[in-house]
Kinemage of the C-alpha trace (Angstrom):
@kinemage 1
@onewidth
@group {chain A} dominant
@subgroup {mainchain}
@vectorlist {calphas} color= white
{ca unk a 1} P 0.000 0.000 0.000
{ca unk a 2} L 0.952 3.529 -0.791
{ca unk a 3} L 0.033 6.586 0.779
{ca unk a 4} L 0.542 10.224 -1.042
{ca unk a 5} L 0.123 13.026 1.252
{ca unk a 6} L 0.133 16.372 -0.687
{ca unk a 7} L 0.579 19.340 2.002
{ca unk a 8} L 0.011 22.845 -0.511
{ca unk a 9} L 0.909 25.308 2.042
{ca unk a 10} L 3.589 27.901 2.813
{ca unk a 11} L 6.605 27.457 4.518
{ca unk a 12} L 5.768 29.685 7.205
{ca unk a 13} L 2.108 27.586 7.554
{ca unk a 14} L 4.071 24.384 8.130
{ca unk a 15} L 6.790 25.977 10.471
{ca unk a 16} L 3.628 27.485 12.773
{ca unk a 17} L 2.224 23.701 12.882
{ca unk a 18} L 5.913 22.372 13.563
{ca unk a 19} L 6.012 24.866 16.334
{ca unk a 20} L 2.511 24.088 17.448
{ca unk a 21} L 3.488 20.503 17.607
{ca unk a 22} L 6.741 20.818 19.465
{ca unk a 23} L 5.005 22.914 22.295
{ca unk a 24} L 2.454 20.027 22.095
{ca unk a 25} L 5.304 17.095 22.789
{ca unk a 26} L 7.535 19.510 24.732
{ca unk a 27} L 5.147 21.496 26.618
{ca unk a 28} L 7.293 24.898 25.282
{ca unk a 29} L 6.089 28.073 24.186
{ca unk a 30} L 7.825 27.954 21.129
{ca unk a 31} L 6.430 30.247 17.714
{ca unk a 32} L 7.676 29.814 13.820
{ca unk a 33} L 10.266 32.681 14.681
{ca unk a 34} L 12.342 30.426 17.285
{ca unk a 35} L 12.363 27.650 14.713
{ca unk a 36} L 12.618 29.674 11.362
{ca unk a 37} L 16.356 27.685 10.644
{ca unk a 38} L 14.495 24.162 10.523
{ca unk a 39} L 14.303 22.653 7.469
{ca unk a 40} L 10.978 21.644 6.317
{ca unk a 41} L 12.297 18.356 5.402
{ca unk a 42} L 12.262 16.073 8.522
{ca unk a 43} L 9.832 13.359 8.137
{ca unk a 44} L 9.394 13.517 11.961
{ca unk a 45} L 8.589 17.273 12.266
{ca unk a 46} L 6.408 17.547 8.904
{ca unk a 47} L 4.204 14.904 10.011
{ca unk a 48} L 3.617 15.498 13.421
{ca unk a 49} L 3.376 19.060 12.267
{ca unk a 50} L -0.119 17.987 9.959
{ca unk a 51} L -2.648 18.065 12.847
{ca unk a 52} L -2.041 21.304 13.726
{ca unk a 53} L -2.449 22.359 9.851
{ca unk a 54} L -6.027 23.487 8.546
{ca unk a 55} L -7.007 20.495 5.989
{ca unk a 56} L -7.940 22.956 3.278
{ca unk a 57} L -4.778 22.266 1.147
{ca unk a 58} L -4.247 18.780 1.855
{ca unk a 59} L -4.935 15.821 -0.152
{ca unk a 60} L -4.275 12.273 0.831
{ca unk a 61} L -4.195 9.743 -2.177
{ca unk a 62} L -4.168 5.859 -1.116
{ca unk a 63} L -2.538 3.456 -3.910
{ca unk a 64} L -3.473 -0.765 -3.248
């Protein structure tokens, strides 16, 4: 099975939910500005990042 997640958002969108979802794990008060020198390019952060995104913008595509 394959699973396509498309995430159309900015960068600044996905660093907000990364930061959203750090303070979630972490219990910080973290915002996009103390994490603007991530890369957006860690499985780990991008996907514990998507419940904090809105779903407008996101598809999800499941191949058999």
């Amino acid at each position: 099975m394959k699973i396509i997640i498309e995430i159309d958002k900015s960068e600044i969108e996905i660093k907000k939910a990364i930061a959203k979802s750090w303070n979630s794990r972490f219990s910080d008060e973290l915002t996009h500005k103390d994490i603007s020198e991530v890369k957006v390019s860690s499985k780990e952060n991008i996907l514990t990042a998507i419940p904090f995104l809105d779903w407008d913008g996101i598809t999800i595509e499941v191949e058999k």
